[in-house]
C-alpha positions as CSV (number, residue, x, y, z in Angstrom):
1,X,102.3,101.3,105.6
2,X,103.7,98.9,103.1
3,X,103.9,102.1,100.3
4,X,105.6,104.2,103.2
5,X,108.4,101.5,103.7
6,X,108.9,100.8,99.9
7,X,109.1,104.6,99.6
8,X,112.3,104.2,102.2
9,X,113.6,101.8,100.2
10,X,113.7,103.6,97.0
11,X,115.3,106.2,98.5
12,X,117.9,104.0,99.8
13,X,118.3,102.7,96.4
14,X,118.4,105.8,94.7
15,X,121.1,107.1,96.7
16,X,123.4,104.0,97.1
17,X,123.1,103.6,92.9
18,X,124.3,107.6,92.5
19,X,126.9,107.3,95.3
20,X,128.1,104.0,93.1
21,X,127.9,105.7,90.0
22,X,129.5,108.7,91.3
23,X,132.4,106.6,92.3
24,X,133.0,104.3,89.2
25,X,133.1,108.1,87.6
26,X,136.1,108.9,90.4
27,X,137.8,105.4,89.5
28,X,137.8,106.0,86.1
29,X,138.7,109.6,85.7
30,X,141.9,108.6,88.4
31,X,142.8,105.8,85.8
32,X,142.6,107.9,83.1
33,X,145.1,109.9,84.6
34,X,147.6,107.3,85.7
35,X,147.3,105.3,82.8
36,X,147.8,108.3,79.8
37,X,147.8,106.6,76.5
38,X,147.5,102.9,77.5
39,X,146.4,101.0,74.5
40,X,144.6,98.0,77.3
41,X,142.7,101.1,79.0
42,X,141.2,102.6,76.1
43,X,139.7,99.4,74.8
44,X,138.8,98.4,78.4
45,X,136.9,102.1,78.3
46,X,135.5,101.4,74.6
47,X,133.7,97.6,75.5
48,X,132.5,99.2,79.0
49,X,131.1,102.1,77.2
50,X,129.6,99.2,74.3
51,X,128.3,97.3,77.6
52,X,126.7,100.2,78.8
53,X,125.0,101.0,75.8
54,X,123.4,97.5,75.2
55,X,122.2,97.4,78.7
56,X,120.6,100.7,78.2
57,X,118.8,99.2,75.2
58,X,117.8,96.3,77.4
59,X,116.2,98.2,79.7
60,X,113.9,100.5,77.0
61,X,113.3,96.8,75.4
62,X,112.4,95.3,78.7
63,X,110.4,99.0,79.8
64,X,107.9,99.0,76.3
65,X,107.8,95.3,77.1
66,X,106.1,95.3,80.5
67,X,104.6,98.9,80.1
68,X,101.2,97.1,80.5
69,X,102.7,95.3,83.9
70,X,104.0,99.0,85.3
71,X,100.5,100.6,84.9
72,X,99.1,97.6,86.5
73,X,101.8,97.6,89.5
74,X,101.1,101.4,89.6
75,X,97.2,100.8,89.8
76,X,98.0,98.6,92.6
77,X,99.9,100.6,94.9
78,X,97.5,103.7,94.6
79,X,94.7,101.5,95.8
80,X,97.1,100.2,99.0
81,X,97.1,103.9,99.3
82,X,93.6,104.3,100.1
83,X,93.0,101.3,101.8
84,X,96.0,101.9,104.4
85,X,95.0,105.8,104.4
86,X,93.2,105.8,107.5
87,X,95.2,103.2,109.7
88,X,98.5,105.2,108.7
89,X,100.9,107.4,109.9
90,X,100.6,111.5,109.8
91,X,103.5,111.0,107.3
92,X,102.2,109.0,105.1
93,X,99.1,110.3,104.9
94,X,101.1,113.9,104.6
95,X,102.3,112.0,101.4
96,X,99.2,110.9,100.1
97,X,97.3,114.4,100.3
98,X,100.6,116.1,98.8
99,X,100.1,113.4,95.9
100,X,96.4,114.5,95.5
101,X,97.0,117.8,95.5
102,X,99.5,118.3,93.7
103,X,98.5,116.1,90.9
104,X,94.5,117.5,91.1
105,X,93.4,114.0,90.9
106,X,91.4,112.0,93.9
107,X,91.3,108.0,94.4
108,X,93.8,105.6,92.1
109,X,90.9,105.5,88.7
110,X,88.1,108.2,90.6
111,X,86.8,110.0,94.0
112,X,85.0,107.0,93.9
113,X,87.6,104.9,95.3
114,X,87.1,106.6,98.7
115,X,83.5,105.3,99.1
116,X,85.1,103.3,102.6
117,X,86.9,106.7,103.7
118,X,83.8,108.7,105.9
119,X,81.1,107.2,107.8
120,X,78.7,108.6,105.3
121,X,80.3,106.7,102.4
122,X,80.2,109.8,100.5
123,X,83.1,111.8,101.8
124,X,86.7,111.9,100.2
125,X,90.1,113.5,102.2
126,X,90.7,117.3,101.7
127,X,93.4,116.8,99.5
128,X,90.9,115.5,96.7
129,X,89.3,119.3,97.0
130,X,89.3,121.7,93.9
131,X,90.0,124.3,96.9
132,X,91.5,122.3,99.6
133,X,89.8,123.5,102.9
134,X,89.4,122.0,106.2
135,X,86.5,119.5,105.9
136,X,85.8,120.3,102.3
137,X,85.6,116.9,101.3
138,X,82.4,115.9,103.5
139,X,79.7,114.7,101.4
140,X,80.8,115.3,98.1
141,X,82.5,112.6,96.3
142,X,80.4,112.6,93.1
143,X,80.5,117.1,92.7
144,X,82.7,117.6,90.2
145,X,82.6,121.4,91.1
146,X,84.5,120.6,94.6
147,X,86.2,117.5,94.1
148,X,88.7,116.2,91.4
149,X,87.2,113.5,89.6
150,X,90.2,112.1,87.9
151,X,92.3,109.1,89.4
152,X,95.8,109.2,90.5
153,X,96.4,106.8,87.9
154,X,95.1,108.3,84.6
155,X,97.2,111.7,86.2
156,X,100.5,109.8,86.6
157,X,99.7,108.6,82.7
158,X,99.1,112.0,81.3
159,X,102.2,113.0,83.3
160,X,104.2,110.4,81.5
161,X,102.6,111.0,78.3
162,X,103.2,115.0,78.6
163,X,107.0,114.0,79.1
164,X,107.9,111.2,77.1
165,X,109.4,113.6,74.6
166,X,111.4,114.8,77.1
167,X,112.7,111.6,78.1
168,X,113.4,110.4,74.3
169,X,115.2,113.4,73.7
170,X,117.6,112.6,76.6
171,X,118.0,109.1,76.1
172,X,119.1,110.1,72.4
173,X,121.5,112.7,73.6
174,X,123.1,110.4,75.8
175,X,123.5,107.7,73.5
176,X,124.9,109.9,71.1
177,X,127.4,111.0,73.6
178,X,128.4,107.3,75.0
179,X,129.0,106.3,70.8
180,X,131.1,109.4,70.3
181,X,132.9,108.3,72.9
182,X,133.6,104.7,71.7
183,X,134.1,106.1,68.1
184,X,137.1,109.0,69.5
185,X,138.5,105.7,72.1
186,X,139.0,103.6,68.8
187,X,140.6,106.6,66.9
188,X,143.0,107.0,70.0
189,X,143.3,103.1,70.2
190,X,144.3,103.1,66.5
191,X,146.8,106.4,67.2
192,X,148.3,104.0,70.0
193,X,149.1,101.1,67.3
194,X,150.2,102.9,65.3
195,X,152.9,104.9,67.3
196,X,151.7,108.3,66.6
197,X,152.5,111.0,69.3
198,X,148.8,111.4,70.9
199,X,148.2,114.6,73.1
């Protein structure tokens, strides 16, 4: 119940951020059009960007610094998963099979983790199932032929693994964009100065 309500509150989060950043984009792209070849605004633009950027690197220093903390704090919350599977909400536990599922894993490290889950001790939910039927899952936690046998965990690594290319490539392409950006700024900045006519 505690992972459903964090769950809310990331969502919270991860609207009010965009709706912020969304709006500091409306800000600026209004004063960029009241304030046409002001010499104040363009450096004010060219340190935000500069800010930007070394707060980005920050966070990737701070990220590869406490990667071992994250798996940990992920490791964590999948086994709150389990334990608060039963005593949950239809939601939640909605979530939880989706995650299973989808993922084709079972437990946070194995099916194991689900040894508490039937009365038999040897049962798993449906959603750990190679082929998710009803009641599939009764009796056979340890057949790898019916039931995943990877954890949540090692699945959400892989996942990350698979895409950390991805990610690098974008992080690259942005930071590229935001220096081009302060690089053009100073070249208007210095057009400014120096009294040329700028477009």
């Amino acid at each position: 119940m505690g992972l459903e309500g964090g769950m809310k509150c990331v969502k919270f989060l991860l609207f009010f951020f965009n709706f912020s950043f969304w709006l500091c984009g409306l800000a600026l792209v209004v004063l960029g059009v009241l304030m046409q070849e002001n010499y104040c605004m363009v450096t004010t633009f060219a340190v935000l960007v500069f800010l930007i950027i070394i707060i980005e690197i920050a966070a990737a220093i701070a990220g590869y610094v406490y990667r071992k903390k994250l798996s940990v704090v992920v490791e964590d919350s999948l086994a709150d998963m389990i334990h608060e599977y039963k005593n949950s909400t239809a939601d939640f536990r909605k979530t939880v099979d989706k995650l299973q599922e989808d993922w084709k894993c079972c437990g946070s490290n194995s099916s194991t983790d689900w040894r508490g889950f039937g009365p038999d001790g040897n049962s798993v939910p449906d959603s750990c199932c190679v082929k998710v039927a009803q009641n599939c899952g009764v009796g056979v936690m340890t057949d790898a032929t019916k039931v995943h046998q990877t954890g949540c965990h090692d699945a959400l690594v892989k996942l990350l693994q698979d895409n950390l290319l991805w990610v690098i490539v974008g992080a690259v392409v942005i930071a590229v964009l935001q220096i081009l950006g302060i690089v053009f700024a100073c070249c208007l900045m210095k057009g400014i100065r120096s009294g040329y006519e700028v477009m």
